[in-house]
N, C-alpha and C positions, 0 to 999 in steps of 0.2 A: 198787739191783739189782731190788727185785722189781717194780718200771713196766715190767721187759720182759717181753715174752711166750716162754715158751722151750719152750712145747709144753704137749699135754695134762695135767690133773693130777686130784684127787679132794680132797673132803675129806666127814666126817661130820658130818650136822646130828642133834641129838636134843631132846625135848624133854620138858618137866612130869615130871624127876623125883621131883618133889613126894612129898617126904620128911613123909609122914602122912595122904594122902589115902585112900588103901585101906582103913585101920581107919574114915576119920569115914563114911566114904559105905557101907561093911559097915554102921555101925551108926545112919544115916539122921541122924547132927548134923554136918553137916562145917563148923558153929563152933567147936564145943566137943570133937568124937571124935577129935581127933589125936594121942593119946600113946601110939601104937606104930607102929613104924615098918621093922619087923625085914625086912619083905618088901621094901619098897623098898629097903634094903641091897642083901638079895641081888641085884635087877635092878640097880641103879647099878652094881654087880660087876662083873655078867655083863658088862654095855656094856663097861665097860673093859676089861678082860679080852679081850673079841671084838677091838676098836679095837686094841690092843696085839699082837694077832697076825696082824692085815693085812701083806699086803705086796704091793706096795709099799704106804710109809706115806702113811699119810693128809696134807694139810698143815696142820691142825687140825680139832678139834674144839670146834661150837659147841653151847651149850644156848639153846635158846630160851624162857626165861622159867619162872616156876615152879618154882624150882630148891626150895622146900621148900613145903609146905603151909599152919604157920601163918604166919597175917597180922600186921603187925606189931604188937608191943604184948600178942603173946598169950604164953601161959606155955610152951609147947614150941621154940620158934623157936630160939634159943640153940643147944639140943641137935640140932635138924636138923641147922641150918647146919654145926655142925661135925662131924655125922657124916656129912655129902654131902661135907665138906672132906678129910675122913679118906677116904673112896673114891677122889676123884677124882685125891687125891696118889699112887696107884697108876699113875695115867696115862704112859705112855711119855714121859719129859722130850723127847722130837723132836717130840712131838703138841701144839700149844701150845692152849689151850683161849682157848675164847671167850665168854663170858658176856652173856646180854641178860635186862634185867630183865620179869620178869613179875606182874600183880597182887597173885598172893600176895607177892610182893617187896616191893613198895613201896607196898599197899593198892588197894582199886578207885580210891578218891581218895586221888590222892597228895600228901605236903607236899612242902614242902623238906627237914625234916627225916628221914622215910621216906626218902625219895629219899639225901639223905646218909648216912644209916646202910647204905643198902644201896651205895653206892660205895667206904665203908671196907670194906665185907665182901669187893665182889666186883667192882672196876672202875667204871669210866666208867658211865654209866647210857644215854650214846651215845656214838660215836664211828665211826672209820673206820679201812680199813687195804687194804694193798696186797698182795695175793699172783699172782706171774707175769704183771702185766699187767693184772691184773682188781681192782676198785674193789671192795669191800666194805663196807658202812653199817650200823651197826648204831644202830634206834632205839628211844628210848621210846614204846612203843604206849599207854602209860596217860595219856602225856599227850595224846593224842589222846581218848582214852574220856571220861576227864571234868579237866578242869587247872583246875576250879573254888579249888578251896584253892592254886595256883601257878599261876596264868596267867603270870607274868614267866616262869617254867620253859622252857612250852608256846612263848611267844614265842622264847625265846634258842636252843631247840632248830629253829626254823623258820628262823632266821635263817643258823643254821650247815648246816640242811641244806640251802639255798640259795646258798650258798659252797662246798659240799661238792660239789654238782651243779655246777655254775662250773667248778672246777679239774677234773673228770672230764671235763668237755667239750675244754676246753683239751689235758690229758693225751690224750686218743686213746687212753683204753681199751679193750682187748678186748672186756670186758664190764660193767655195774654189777650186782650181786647184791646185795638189803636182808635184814637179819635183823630181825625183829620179834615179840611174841609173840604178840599177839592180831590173828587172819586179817584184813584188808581185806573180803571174804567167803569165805565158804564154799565155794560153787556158782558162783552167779552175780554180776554185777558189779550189779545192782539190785534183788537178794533185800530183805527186810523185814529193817531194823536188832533185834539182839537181845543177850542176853549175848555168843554166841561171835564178833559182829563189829564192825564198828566205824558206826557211825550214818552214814548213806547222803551227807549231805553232807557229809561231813569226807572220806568214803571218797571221792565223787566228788573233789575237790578235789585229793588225796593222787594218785587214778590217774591221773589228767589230767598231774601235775606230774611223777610219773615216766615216763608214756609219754611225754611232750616231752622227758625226758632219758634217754630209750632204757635203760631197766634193761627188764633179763631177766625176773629175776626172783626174786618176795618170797617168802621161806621163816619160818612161823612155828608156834604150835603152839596150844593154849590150850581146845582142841576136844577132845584125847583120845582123835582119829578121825582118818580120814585124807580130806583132802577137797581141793577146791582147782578151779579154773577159771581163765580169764583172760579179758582186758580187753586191746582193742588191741592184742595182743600181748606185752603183760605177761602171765606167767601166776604164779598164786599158788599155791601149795603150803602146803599143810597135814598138817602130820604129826603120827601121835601117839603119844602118850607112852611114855616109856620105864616110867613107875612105872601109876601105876591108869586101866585102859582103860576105858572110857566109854560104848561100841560093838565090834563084832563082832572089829577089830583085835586084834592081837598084841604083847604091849610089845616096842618093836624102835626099831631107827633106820634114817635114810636116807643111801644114800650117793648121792653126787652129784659126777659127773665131768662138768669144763670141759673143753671142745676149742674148737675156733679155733674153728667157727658156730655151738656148740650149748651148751645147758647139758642135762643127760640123769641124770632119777635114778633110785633103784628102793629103794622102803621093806623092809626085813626083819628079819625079826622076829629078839629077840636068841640062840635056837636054832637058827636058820637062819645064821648071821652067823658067831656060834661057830664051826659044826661044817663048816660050808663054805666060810666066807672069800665074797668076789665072785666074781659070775659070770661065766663066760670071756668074754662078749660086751663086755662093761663095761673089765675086762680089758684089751682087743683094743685099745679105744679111746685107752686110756693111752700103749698101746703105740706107737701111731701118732705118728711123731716130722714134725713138720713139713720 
């Protein structure tokens, strides 16, 4: 059913709820400052809460990476995870949620084991999926950062996303849209590699492969700001966080409505969301029936 294209739709991307980050970065250790978490409760709430009062509904909701603060192996982590789990089961059962793994997930460098622990926690660590037509990717971005301790990983995940682009071509998608956590870049497509991006030749390589397989467009998070540019007409999207903001931003999320030629989002913050739902313009667009 959902290879067909059957009109415009929407869905919510959010990201780095990161359940402890506010208290370590208030108190300048964000190795060891994460054992309170009470604030980021509240915003994880709030999201849902906004999400759950949309209408029309959303067709899910994805998190991009970061879903808690501590790294693994640390002493708080445990208790994140199941108190992001306890929020999130608040979520509207119509709204099927989406999960992509982010560093604090499964480490800067990831194992196998990281990696496994965080796919008993929270799904596939990549994978794919179909909503109205349109092709969905969701990858691991750490295996690209650094797959020193799993390079077989890094390999098996290139190989599937080269079977994944295959069958999208073949199908006569709509559109391709990737989720991932850590941006491609920022700004620009040949800015200087740093923490928030991905090192210039992996990135070249990665943009190249998806603009010859015509995706849209990469939505990720890891930045805590909201930033983003494009490449060949790729464009990248960066949004940020729903829990501890980093920059001038508002903790909010992005909605992002598909129509037959476009993809079109608009960031807002999680009191603007609440208290107003989307904007008619956006709205309008849905509306618009092929």
């Amino acid at each position: 059913d959902e290879y067909q294209w059957r009109g415009p739709f929407y869905f919510i991307q959010g990201a780095d709820p990161q359940f402890g980050l506010m208290k370590a970065w208030a108190v300048g250790d964000t190795n060891n400052g994460d054992d309170e978490w009470g604030e980021e409760i509240k915003l994880a709430e709030q999201a849902v809460q906004a999400i759950n009062k949309l209408n029309p509904k959303p067709k899910f909701f994805v998190l991009c990476g970061d879903l808690i603060h501590g790294m693994p192996g640390t002493q708080w982590r445990k208790d994140q995870e199941q108190d992001l789990k306890n929020v999130l089961k608040n979520t509207d059962q119509d709204i099927p949620l989406v999960f992509v793994s982010g560093n604090h997930d499964i480490g800067n460098t990831p194992t196998r084991e990281t990696i496994d622990n965080y796919c008993k926690n929270w799904g596939d660590d990549y994978f794919s999926f179909w909503v109205g037509g349109v092709f969905f990717l969701v990858l691991n971005s750490q295996l690209y950062f650094d797959s020193s301790k799993c390079p077989e990983l890094k390999q098996a995940q290139d190989v599937w996303l080269n079977e994944q682009l295959a069958v999208a071509e073949k199908q006569k998608c709509k559109h391709i849209i990737v989720f991932q956590h850590i941006p491609l870049f920022l700004r620009k497509p040949d800015e200087d590699h740093d923490y928030f991006n991905l090192e210039k030749s992996v990135r070249q390589e990665i943009m190249e492969k998806f603009h010859k397989a015509g995706i849209k467009a990469v939505f990720s998070g890891h930045y805590h700001r909201n930033a983003g540019g494009s490449y060949r007409g790729l464009e990248v999207v960066v949004s940020s966080a729903i829990g501890c903001q980093l920059g001038e931003d508002t903790h909010g999320l992005r909605v992002v409505v598909v129509t037959d030629e476009k993809i079109v989002h608009r960031y807002y913050s999680l009191n603007e969301l609440s208290s107003q739902g989307i904007e008619k313009e956006l709205l309008d667009m849905l509306a618009k029936q092929n």
